[in-house]
C-alpha atoms as a printed R data frame, in Angstrom:
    type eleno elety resid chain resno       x       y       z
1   ATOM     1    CA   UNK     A     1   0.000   0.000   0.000
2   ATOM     2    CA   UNK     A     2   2.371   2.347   0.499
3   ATOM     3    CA   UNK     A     3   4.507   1.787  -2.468
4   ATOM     4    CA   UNK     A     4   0.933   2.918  -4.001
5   ATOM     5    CA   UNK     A     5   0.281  -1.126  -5.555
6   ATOM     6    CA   UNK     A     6  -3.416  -1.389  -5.588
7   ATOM     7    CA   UNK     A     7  -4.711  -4.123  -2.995
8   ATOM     8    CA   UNK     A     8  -7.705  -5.405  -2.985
9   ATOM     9    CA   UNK     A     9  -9.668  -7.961  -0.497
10  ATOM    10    CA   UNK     A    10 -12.713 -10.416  -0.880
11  ATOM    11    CA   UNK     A    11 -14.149 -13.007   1.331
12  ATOM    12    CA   UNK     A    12 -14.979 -15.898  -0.615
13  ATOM    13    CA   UNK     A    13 -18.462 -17.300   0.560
14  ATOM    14    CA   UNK     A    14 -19.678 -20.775  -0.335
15  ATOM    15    CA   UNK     A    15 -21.124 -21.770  -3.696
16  ATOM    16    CA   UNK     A    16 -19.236 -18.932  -5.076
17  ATOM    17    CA   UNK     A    17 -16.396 -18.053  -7.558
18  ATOM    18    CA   UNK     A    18 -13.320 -15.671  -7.278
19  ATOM    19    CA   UNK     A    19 -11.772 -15.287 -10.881
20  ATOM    20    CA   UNK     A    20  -8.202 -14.011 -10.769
21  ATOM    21    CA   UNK     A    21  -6.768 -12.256 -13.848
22  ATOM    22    CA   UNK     A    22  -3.316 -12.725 -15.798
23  ATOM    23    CA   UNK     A    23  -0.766 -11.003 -14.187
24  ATOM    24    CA   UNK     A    24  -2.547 -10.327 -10.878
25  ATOM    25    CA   UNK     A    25  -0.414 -11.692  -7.584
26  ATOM    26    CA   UNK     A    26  -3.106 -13.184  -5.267
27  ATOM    27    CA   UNK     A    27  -2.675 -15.443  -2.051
28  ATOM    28    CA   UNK     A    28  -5.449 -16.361   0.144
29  ATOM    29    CA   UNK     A    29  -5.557 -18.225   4.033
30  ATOM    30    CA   UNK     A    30  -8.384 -19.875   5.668
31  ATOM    31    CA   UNK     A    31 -10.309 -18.951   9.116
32  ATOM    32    CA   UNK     A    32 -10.317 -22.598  10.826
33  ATOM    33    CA   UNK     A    33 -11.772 -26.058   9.246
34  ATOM    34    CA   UNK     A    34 -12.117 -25.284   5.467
35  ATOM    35    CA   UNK     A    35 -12.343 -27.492   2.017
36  ATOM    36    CA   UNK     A    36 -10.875 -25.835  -1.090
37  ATOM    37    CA   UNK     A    37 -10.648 -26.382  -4.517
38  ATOM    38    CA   UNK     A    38  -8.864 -23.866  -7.228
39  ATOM    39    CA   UNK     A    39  -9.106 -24.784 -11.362
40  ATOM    40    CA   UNK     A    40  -7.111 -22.811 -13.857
41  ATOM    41    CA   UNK     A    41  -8.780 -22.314 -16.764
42  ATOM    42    CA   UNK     A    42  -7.925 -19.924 -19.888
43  ATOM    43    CA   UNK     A    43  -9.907 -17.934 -22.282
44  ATOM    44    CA   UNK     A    44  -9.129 -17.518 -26.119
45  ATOM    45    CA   UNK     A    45  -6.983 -14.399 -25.513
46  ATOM    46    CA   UNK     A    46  -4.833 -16.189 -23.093
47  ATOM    47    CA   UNK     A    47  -1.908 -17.039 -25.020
48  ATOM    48    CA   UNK     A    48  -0.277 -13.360 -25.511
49  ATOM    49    CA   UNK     A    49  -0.516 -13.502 -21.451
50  ATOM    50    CA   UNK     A    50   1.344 -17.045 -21.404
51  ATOM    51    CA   UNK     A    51   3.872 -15.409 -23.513
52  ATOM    52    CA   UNK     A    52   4.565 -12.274 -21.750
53  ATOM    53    CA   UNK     A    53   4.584 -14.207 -18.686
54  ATOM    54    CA   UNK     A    54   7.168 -16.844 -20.245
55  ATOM    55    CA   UNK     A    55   9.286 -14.000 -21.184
56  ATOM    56    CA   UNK     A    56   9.216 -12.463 -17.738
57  ATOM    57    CA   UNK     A    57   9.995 -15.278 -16.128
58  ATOM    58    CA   UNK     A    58  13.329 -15.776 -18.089
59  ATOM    59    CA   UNK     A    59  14.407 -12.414 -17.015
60  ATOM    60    CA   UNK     A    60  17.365 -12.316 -14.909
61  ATOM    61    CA   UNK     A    61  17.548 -12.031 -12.059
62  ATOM    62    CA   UNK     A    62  15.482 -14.919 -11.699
63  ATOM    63    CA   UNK     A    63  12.394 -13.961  -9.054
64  ATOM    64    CA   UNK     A    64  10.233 -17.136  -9.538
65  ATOM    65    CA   UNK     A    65  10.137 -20.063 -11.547
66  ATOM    66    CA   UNK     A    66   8.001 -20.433 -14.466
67  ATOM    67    CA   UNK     A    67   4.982 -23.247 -13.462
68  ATOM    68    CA   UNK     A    68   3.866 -23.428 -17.334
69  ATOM    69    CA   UNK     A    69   5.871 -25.301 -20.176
70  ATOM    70    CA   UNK     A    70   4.520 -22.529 -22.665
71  ATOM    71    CA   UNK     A    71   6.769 -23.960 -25.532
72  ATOM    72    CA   UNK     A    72   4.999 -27.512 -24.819
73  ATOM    73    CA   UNK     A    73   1.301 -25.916 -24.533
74  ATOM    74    CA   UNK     A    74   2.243 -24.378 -28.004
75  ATOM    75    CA   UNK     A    75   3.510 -27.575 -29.707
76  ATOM    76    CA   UNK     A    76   0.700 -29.876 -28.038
77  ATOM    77    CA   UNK     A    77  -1.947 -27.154 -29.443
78  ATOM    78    CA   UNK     A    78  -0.136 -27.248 -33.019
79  ATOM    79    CA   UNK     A    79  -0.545 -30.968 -32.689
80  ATOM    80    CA   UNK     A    80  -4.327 -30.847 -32.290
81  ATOM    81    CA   UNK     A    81  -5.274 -27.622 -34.808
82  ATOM    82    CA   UNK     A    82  -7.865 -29.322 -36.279
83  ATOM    83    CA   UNK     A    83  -9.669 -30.179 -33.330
84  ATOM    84    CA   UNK     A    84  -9.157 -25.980 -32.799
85  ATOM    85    CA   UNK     A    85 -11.516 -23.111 -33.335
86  ATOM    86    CA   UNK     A    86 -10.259 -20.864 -36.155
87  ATOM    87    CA   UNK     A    87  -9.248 -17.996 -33.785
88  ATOM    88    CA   UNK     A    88  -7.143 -20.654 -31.276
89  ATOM    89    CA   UNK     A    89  -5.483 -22.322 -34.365
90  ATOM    90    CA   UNK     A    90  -4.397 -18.563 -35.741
91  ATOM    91    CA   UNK     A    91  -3.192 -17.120 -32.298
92  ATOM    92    CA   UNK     A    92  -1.387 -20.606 -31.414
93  ATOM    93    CA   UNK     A    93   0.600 -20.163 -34.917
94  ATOM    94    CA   UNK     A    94   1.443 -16.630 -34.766
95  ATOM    95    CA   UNK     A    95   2.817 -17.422 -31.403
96  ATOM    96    CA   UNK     A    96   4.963 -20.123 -32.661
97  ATOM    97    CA   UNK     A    97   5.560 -18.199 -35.759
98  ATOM    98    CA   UNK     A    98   7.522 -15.684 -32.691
99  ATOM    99    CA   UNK     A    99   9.082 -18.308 -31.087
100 ATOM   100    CA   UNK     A   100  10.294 -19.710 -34.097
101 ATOM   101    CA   UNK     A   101  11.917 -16.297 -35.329
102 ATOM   102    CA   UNK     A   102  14.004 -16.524 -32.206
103 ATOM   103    CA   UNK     A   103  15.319 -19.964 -32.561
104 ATOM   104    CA   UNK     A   104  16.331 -19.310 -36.099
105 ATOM   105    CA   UNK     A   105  18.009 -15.914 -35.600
106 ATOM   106    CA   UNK     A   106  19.901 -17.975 -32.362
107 ATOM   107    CA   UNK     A   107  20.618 -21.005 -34.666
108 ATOM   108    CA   UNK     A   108  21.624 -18.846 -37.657
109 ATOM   109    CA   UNK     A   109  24.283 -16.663 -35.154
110 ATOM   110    CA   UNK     A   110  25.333 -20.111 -33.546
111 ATOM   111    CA   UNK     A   111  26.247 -21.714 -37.106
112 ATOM   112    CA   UNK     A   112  27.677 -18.865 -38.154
113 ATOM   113    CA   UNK     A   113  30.101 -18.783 -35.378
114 ATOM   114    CA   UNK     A   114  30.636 -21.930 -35.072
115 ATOM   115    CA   UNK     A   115  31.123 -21.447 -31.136
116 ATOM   116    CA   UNK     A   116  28.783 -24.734 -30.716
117 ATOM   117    CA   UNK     A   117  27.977 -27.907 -31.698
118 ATOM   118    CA   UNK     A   118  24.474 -28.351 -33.460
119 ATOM   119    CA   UNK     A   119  22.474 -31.559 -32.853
120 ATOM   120    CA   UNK     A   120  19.056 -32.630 -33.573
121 ATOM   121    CA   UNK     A   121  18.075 -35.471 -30.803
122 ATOM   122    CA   UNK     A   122  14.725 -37.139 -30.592
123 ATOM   123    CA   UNK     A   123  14.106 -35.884 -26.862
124 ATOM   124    CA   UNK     A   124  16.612 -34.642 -24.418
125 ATOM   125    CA   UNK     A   125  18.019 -37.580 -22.568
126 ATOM   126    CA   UNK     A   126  16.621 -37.624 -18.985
127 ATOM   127    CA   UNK     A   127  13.914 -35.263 -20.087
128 ATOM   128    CA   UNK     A   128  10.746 -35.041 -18.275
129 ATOM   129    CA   UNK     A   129   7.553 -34.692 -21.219
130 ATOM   130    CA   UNK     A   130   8.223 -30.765 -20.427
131 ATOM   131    CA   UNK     A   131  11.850 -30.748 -21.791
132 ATOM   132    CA   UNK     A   132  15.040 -29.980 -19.696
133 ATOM   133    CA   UNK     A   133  15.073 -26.649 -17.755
134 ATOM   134    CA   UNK     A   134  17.341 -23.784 -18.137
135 ATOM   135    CA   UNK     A   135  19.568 -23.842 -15.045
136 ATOM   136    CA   UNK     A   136  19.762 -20.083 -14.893
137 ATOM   137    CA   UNK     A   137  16.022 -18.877 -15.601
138 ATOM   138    CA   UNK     A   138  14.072 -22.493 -15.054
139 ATOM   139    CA   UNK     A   139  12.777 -22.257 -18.144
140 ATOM   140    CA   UNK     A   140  11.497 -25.332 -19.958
141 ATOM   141    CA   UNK     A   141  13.500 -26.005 -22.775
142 ATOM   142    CA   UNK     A   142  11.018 -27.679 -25.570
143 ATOM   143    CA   UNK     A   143  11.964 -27.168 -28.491
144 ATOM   144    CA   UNK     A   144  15.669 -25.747 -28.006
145 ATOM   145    CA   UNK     A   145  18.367 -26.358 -25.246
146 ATOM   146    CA   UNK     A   146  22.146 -25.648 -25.075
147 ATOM   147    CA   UNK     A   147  23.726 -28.579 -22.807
148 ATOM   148    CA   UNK     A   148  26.702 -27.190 -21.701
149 ATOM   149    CA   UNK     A   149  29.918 -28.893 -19.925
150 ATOM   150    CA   UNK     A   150  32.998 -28.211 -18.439
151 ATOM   151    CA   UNK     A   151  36.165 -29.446 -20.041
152 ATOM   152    CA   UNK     A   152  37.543 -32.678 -18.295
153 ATOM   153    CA   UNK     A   153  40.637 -30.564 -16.826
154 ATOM   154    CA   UNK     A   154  38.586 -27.880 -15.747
155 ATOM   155    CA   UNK     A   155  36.028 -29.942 -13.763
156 ATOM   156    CA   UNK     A   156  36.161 -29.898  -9.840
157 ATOM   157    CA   UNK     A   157  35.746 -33.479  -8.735
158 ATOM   158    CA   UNK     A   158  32.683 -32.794  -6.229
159 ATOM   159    CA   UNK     A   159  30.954 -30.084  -8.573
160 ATOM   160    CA   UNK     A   160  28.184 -30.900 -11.571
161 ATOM   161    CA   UNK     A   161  30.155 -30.708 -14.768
162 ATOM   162    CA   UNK     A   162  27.276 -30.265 -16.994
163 ATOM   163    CA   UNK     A   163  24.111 -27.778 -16.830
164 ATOM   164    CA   UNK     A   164  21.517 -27.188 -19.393
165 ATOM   165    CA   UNK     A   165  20.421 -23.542 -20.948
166 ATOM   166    CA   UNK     A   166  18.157 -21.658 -23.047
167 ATOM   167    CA   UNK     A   167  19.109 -20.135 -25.907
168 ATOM   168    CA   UNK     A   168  18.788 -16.357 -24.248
169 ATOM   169    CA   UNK     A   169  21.771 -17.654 -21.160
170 ATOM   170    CA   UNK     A   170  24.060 -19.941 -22.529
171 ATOM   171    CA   UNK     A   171  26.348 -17.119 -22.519
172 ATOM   172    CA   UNK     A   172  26.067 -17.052 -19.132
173 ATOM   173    CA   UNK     A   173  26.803 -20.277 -18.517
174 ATOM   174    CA   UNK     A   174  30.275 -20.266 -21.263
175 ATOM   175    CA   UNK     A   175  31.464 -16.843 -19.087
176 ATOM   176    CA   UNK     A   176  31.798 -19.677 -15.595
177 ATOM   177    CA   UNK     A   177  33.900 -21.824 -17.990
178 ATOM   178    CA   UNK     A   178  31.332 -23.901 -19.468
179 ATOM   179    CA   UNK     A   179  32.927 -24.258 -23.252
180 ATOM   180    CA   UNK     A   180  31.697 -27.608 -24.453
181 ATOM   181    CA   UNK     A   181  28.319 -25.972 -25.718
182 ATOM   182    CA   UNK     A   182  26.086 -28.801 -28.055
183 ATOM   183    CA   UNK     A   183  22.740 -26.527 -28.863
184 ATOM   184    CA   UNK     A   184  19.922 -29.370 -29.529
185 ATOM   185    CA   UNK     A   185  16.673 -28.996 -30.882
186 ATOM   186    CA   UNK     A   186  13.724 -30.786 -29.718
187 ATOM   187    CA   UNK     A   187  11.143 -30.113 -31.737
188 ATOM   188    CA   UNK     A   188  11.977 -29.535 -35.756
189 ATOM   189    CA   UNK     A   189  11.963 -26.301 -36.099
190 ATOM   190    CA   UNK     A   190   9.462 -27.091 -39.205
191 ATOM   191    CA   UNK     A   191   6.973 -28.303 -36.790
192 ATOM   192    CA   UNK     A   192   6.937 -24.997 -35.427
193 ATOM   193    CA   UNK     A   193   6.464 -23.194 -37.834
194 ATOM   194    CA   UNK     A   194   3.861 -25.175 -39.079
Protein backbone atom coordinates (compact mmCIF):
# COMPACT_ATOMS: atom_id res chain seq x y z
CA UNK A 1 0.00 0.00 0.00
CA UNK A 2 2.37 2.35 0.50
CA UNK A 3 4.51 1.79 -2.47
CA UNK A 4 0.93 2.92 -4.00
CA UNK A 5 0.28 -1.13 -5.56
CA UNK A 6 -3.42 -1.39 -5.59
CA UNK A 7 -4.71 -4.12 -3.00
CA UNK A 8 -7.70 -5.41 -2.99
CA UNK A 9 -9.67 -7.96 -0.50
CA UNK A 10 -12.71 -10.42 -0.88
CA UNK A 11 -14.15 -13.01 1.33
CA UNK A 12 -14.98 -15.90 -0.62
CA UNK A 13 -18.46 -17.30 0.56
CA UNK A 14 -19.68 -20.78 -0.34
CA UNK A 15 -21.12 -21.77 -3.70
CA UNK A 16 -19.24 -18.93 -5.08
CA UNK A 17 -16.40 -18.05 -7.56
CA UNK A 18 -13.32 -15.67 -7.28
CA UNK A 19 -11.77 -15.29 -10.88
CA UNK A 20 -8.20 -14.01 -10.77
CA UNK A 21 -6.77 -12.26 -13.85
CA UNK A 22 -3.32 -12.72 -15.80
CA UNK A 23 -0.77 -11.00 -14.19
CA UNK A 24 -2.55 -10.33 -10.88
CA UNK A 25 -0.41 -11.69 -7.58
CA UNK A 26 -3.11 -13.18 -5.27
CA UNK A 27 -2.68 -15.44 -2.05
CA UNK A 28 -5.45 -16.36 0.14
CA UNK A 29 -5.56 -18.23 4.03
CA UNK A 30 -8.38 -19.87 5.67
CA UNK A 31 -10.31 -18.95 9.12
CA UNK A 32 -10.32 -22.60 10.83
CA UNK A 33 -11.77 -26.06 9.25
CA UNK A 34 -12.12 -25.28 5.47
CA UNK A 35 -12.34 -27.49 2.02
CA UNK A 36 -10.87 -25.84 -1.09
CA UNK A 37 -10.65 -26.38 -4.52
CA UNK A 38 -8.86 -23.87 -7.23
CA UNK A 39 -9.11 -24.78 -11.36
CA UNK A 40 -7.11 -22.81 -13.86
CA UNK A 41 -8.78 -22.31 -16.76
CA UNK A 42 -7.92 -19.92 -19.89
CA UNK A 43 -9.91 -17.93 -22.28
CA UNK A 44 -9.13 -17.52 -26.12
CA UNK A 45 -6.98 -14.40 -25.51
CA UNK A 46 -4.83 -16.19 -23.09
CA UNK A 47 -1.91 -17.04 -25.02
CA UNK A 48 -0.28 -13.36 -25.51
CA UNK A 49 -0.52 -13.50 -21.45
CA UNK A 50 1.34 -17.05 -21.40
CA UNK A 51 3.87 -15.41 -23.51
CA UNK A 52 4.56 -12.27 -21.75
CA UNK A 53 4.58 -14.21 -18.69
CA UNK A 54 7.17 -16.84 -20.25
CA UNK A 55 9.29 -14.00 -21.18
CA UNK A 56 9.22 -12.46 -17.74
CA UNK A 57 9.99 -15.28 -16.13
CA UNK A 58 13.33 -15.78 -18.09
CA UNK A 59 14.41 -12.41 -17.02
CA UNK A 60 17.37 -12.32 -14.91
CA UNK A 61 17.55 -12.03 -12.06
CA UNK A 62 15.48 -14.92 -11.70
CA UNK A 63 12.39 -13.96 -9.05
CA UNK A 64 10.23 -17.14 -9.54
CA UNK A 65 10.14 -20.06 -11.55
CA UNK A 66 8.00 -20.43 -14.47
CA UNK A 67 4.98 -23.25 -13.46
CA UNK A 68 3.87 -23.43 -17.33
CA UNK A 69 5.87 -25.30 -20.18
CA UNK A 70 4.52 -22.53 -22.66
CA UNK A 71 6.77 -23.96 -25.53
CA UNK A 72 5.00 -27.51 -24.82
CA UNK A 73 1.30 -25.92 -24.53
CA UNK A 74 2.24 -24.38 -28.00
CA UNK A 75 3.51 -27.58 -29.71
CA UNK A 76 0.70 -29.88 -28.04
CA UNK A 77 -1.95 -27.15 -29.44
CA UNK A 78 -0.14 -27.25 -33.02
CA UNK A 79 -0.55 -30.97 -32.69
CA UNK A 80 -4.33 -30.85 -32.29
CA UNK A 81 -5.27 -27.62 -34.81
CA UNK A 82 -7.87 -29.32 -36.28
CA UNK A 83 -9.67 -30.18 -33.33
CA UNK A 84 -9.16 -25.98 -32.80
CA UNK A 85 -11.52 -23.11 -33.34
CA UNK A 86 -10.26 -20.86 -36.16
CA UNK A 87 -9.25 -18.00 -33.79
CA UNK A 88 -7.14 -20.65 -31.28
CA UNK A 89 -5.48 -22.32 -34.36
CA UNK A 90 -4.40 -18.56 -35.74
CA UNK A 91 -3.19 -17.12 -32.30
CA UNK A 92 -1.39 -20.61 -31.41
CA UNK A 93 0.60 -20.16 -34.92
CA UNK A 94 1.44 -16.63 -34.77
CA UNK A 95 2.82 -17.42 -31.40
CA UNK A 96 4.96 -20.12 -32.66
CA UNK A 97 5.56 -18.20 -35.76
CA UNK A 98 7.52 -15.68 -32.69
CA UNK A 99 9.08 -18.31 -31.09
CA UNK A 100 10.29 -19.71 -34.10
CA UNK A 101 11.92 -16.30 -35.33
CA UNK A 102 14.00 -16.52 -32.21
CA UNK A 103 15.32 -19.96 -32.56
CA UNK A 104 16.33 -19.31 -36.10
CA UNK A 105 18.01 -15.91 -35.60
CA UNK A 106 19.90 -17.98 -32.36
CA UNK A 107 20.62 -21.00 -34.67
CA UNK A 108 21.62 -18.85 -37.66
CA UNK A 109 24.28 -16.66 -35.15
CA UNK A 110 25.33 -20.11 -33.55
CA UNK A 111 26.25 -21.71 -37.11
CA UNK A 112 27.68 -18.87 -38.15
CA UNK A 113 30.10 -18.78 -35.38
CA UNK A 114 30.64 -21.93 -35.07
CA UNK A 115 31.12 -21.45 -31.14
CA UNK A 116 28.78 -24.73 -30.72
CA UNK A 117 27.98 -27.91 -31.70
CA UNK A 118 24.47 -28.35 -33.46
CA UNK A 119 22.47 -31.56 -32.85
CA UNK A 120 19.06 -32.63 -33.57
CA UNK A 121 18.08 -35.47 -30.80
CA UNK A 122 14.73 -37.14 -30.59
CA UNK A 123 14.11 -35.88 -26.86
CA UNK A 124 16.61 -34.64 -24.42
CA UNK A 125 18.02 -37.58 -22.57
CA UNK A 126 16.62 -37.62 -18.98
CA UNK A 127 13.91 -35.26 -20.09
CA UNK A 128 10.75 -35.04 -18.28
CA UNK A 129 7.55 -34.69 -21.22
CA UNK A 130 8.22 -30.77 -20.43
CA UNK A 131 11.85 -30.75 -21.79
CA UNK A 132 15.04 -29.98 -19.70
CA UNK A 133 15.07 -26.65 -17.76
CA UNK A 134 17.34 -23.78 -18.14
CA UNK A 135 19.57 -23.84 -15.04
CA UNK A 136 19.76 -20.08 -14.89
CA UNK A 137 16.02 -18.88 -15.60
CA UNK A 138 14.07 -22.49 -15.05
CA UNK A 139 12.78 -22.26 -18.14
CA UNK A 140 11.50 -25.33 -19.96
CA UNK A 141 13.50 -26.00 -22.78
CA UNK A 142 11.02 -27.68 -25.57
CA UNK A 143 11.96 -27.17 -28.49
CA UNK A 144 15.67 -25.75 -28.01
CA UNK A 145 18.37 -26.36 -25.25
CA UNK A 146 22.15 -25.65 -25.08
CA UNK A 147 23.73 -28.58 -22.81
CA UNK A 148 26.70 -27.19 -21.70
CA UNK A 149 29.92 -28.89 -19.93
CA UNK A 150 33.00 -28.21 -18.44
CA UNK A 151 36.17 -29.45 -20.04
CA UNK A 152 37.54 -32.68 -18.30
CA UNK A 153 40.64 -30.56 -16.83
CA UNK A 154 38.59 -27.88 -15.75
CA UNK A 155 36.03 -29.94 -13.76
CA UNK A 156 36.16 -29.90 -9.84
CA UNK A 157 35.75 -33.48 -8.73
CA UNK A 158 32.68 -32.79 -6.23
CA UNK A 159 30.95 -30.08 -8.57
CA UNK A 160 28.18 -30.90 -11.57
CA UNK A 161 30.16 -30.71 -14.77
CA UNK A 162 27.28 -30.27 -16.99
CA UNK A 163 24.11 -27.78 -16.83
CA UNK A 164 21.52 -27.19 -19.39
CA UNK A 165 20.42 -23.54 -20.95
CA UNK A 166 18.16 -21.66 -23.05
CA UNK A 167 19.11 -20.14 -25.91
CA UNK A 168 18.79 -16.36 -24.25
CA UNK A 169 21.77 -17.65 -21.16
CA UNK A 170 24.06 -19.94 -22.53
CA UNK A 171 26.35 -17.12 -22.52
CA UNK A 172 26.07 -17.05 -19.13
CA UNK A 173 26.80 -20.28 -18.52
CA UNK A 174 30.28 -20.27 -21.26
CA UNK A 175 31.46 -16.84 -19.09
CA UNK A 176 31.80 -19.68 -15.59
CA UNK A 177 33.90 -21.82 -17.99
CA UNK A 178 31.33 -23.90 -19.47
CA UNK A 179 32.93 -24.26 -23.25
CA UNK A 180 31.70 -27.61 -24.45
CA UNK A 181 28.32 -25.97 -25.72
CA UNK A 182 26.09 -28.80 -28.05
CA UNK A 183 22.74 -26.53 -28.86
CA UNK A 184 19.92 -29.37 -29.53
CA UNK A 185 16.67 -29.00 -30.88
CA UNK A 186 13.72 -30.79 -29.72
CA UNK A 187 11.14 -30.11 -31.74
CA UNK A 188 11.98 -29.53 -35.76
CA UNK A 189 11.96 -26.30 -36.10
CA UNK A 190 9.46 -27.09 -39.20
CA UNK A 191 6.97 -28.30 -36.79
CA UNK A 192 6.94 -25.00 -35.43
CA UNK A 193 6.46 -23.19 -37.83
CA UNK A 194 3.86 -25.18 -39.08
Amino acid sequence: LQAGVPVSHVIHRPGTFVVTFPHAYHCGFNHGVNVAEAVNFAGLDWLKHGMRSMNLYREVPVVKSSVLAFEKLLCDLARHSKELSPQLADETYAHLQIIAKEYDSFLADVQEKKEIKLELPDLPPESTSLGVMCSVCNHHCYILGVHCQQPVTARPKRDTDERWSCSRHFGLLKDQGFSELTCCVFAPLGMVKG
